[in-house]
N, C-alpha and C positions, 0 to 999 in steps of 0.2 A: 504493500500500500504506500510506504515511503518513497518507494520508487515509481509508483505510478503521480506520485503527486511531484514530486520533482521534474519529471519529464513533462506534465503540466504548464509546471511553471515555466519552463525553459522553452514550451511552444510561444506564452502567453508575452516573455517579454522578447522572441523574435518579431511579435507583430505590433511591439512598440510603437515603431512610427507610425503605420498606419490607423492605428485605433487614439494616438493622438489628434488627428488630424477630422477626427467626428465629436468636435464642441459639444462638450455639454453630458455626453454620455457615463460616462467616469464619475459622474458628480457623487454619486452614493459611495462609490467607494472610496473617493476621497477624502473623507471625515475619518477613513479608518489610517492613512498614512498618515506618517510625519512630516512635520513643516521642512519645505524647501528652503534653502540658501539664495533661491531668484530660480530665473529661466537658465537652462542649458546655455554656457561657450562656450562649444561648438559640439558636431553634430557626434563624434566619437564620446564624451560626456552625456549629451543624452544617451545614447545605445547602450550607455552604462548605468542610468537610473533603475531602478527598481519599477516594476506595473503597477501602474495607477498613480503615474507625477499628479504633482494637485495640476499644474498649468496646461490641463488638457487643452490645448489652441495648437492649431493650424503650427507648422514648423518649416522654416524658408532657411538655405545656406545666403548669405550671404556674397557668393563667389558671383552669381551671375550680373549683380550690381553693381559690384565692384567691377568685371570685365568689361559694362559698360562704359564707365564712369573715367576709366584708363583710356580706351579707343576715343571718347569724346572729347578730352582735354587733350590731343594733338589740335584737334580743330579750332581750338578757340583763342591762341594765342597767333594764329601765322596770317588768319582773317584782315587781323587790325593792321599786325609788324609787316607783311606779305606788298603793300604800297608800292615798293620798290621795285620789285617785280615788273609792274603792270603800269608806273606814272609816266616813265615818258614815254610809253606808247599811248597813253591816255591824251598828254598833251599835244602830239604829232595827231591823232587821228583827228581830233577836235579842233586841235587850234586854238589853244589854249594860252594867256598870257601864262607867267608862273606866279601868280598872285592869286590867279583863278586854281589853278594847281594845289597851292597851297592850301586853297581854303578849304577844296574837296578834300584832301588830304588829312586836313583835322578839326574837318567838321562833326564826324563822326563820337568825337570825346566829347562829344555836349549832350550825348546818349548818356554820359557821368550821373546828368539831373536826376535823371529816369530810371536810374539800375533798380532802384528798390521796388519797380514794379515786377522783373522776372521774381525778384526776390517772392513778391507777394502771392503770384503765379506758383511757383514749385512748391511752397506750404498749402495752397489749399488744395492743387490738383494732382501733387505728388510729380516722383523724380520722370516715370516714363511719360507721362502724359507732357512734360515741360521739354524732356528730350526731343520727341519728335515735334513740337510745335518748334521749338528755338532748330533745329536742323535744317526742318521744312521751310521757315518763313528766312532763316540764312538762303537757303538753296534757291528761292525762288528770286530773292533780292538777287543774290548774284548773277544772275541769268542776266534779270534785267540788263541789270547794272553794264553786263558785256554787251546786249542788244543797243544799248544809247550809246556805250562807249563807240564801237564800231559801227554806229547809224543805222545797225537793224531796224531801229523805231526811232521817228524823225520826231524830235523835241525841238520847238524855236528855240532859237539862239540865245536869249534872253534868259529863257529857263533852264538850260543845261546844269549853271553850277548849282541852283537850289535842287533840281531833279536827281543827280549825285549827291550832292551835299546829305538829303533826306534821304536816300536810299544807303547810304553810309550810316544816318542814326540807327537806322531800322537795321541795319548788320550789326550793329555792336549792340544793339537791345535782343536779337537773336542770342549774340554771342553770350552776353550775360545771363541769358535763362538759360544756356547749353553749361556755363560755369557755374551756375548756382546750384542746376541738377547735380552736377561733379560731385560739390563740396557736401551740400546735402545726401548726397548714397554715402560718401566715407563716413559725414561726421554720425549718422543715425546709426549705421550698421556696422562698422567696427568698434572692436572692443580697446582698452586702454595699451593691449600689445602689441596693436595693426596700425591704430588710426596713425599715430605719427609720422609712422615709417610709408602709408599709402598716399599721405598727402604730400609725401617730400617727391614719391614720383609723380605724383598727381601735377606739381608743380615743375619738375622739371620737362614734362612733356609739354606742359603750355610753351614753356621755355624753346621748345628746340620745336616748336610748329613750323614756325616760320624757313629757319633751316631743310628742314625737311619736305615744304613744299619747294623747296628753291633745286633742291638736288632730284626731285620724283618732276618738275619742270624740266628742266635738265633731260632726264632722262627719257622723258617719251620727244625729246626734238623739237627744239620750240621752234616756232613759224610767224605766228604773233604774241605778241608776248601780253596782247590781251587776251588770249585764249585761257593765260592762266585761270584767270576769274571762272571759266567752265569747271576746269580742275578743279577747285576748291570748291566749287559750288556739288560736285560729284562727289569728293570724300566726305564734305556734308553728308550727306545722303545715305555715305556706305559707312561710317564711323561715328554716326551719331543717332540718324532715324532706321536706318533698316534693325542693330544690335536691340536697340530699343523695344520693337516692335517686336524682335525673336524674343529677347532674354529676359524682358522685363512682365511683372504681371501686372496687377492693379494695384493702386494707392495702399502703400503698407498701413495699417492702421495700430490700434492697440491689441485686435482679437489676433494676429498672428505674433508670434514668436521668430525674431530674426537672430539666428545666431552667426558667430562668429567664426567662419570656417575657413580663412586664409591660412594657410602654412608655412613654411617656411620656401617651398619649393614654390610653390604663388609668388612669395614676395621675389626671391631672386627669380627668377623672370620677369618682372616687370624692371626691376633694377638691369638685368642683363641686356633687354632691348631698350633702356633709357641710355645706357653707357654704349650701345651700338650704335647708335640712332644719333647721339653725339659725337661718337668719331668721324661718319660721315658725312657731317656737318661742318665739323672744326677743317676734316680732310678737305671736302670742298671748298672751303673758304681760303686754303691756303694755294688750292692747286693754280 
């Protein structure tokens, strides 16, 4: 009988996760367990709780958040630094004085005013839903942005730099709901032995954006060097809304449990492709 009831048991906390994951059920026998220390960090720790955790909720890894939130902040630093790129064939196609130049140039930082609106955006509608709006309404600006540059779409003369000018706020107000998602996935869902270490590469890929679009230019053969603005306006799309759209669910709330499942082999990979990704950056820059 001791042996029937042990093998019992041993079916009963294999099916752990999934009988967490039906709220609410558990409730009776939870009166008969002892108090928890909190929610499971991470998901080998739950596998190791006893049946019948009191925080019978739904249970989400962490890692697919975080995979987003990596792929998204290359995107958002090479947008704004990326100008370089793309002004004087801006000013050659248009006929631009450089005072006109200029002003398109850093008109876009008056988007500064405004940031706390993404801000207000990703707390109420959560990180995917801010994802794919700040990637989509990036990607679609860009487009434009390249149809006036190159005269696909005839703007009188008079309205060019404000029609740039504005369509440059509305990229950096993109950009900022794409960064605000970033920082809100690390800061919510890692735990006090991730968060620091996710947001230094979190930060260093902003860092080396711009680099990186400069060298992946480069590389596919540039022709016009406004065509970048398509470029960018595509890795939008493939680095910020499509991961989104696969890896993310809906708005984490309080009924789900997010633990912390980064490891060590997680973190050096994001570290290994920050220090690669910088070499040929630095390489390019010198060659």
């Amino acid at each position: 009988m001791r042996k029937n009831n042990l093998e019992i048991k041993g079916r009963m906390r294999a099916r752990l996760p999934g009988l967490l994951r039906r709220t609410g059920q558990n409730n009776n026998k939870n009166k008969a367990c002892p108090k928890s220390d909190g929610p499971p960090k991470s998901l080998n720790q739950l596998a190791s709780l006893p049946f019948g955790y009191p925080d019978s909720k739904p249970v989400k890894s962490n890692v697919p958040a975080i995979s987003c939130a990596i792929l998204a902040s290359v995107t958002t630093g090479g947008t704004s630094y990326a100008f370089s790129l793309y002004g004087g064939a801006l000013k050659h196609s248009l006929h631009l004085t450089q005072a006109q130049l200029a002003t398109i140039s850093s008109a876009n930082f008056l988007a500064g005013f405004f940031s706390w609106i993404p801000g207000l955006i990703v707390d109420r509608f959560g990180e995917r839903f801010s994802l794919i709006l700040g990637g989509s309404i990036g990607a679609i600006s860009l487009v434009y942005f390249w149809a006036v540059a190159t005269k696909l779409v005839d703007v009188p003369r008079s309205l060019i730099v404000v029609t740039l000018s504005s369509l440059g706020i509305l990229i950096f107000l993109a950009v900022s709901l794409v960064t605000g998602s970033v920082f809100k996935a690390i800061s919510s869902t890692c735990g006090p032995n991730t968060k620091g270490a996710v947001v230094g590469a979190a930060k260093g890929y902003v860092g080396v954006g711009a680099g990186a679009y400069a060298i992946l230019f480069e590389s596919l053969g540039r022709k016009n060097d406004l065509d970048c603005l398509l470029m960018i306006a595509g890795l939008n799309v493939l680095a910020t809304t499509l991961p989104a759209v696969l890896l993310l669910t809906e708005k984490l709330s309080d009924d789900v449990i997010v633990v912390d499942d980064l490891s060590d082999h997680h973190l050096n990979t994001m570290y290994l492709g920050l220090m690669g990704l910088g070499v040929l950056v630095v390489g390019q820059s010198v060659a």
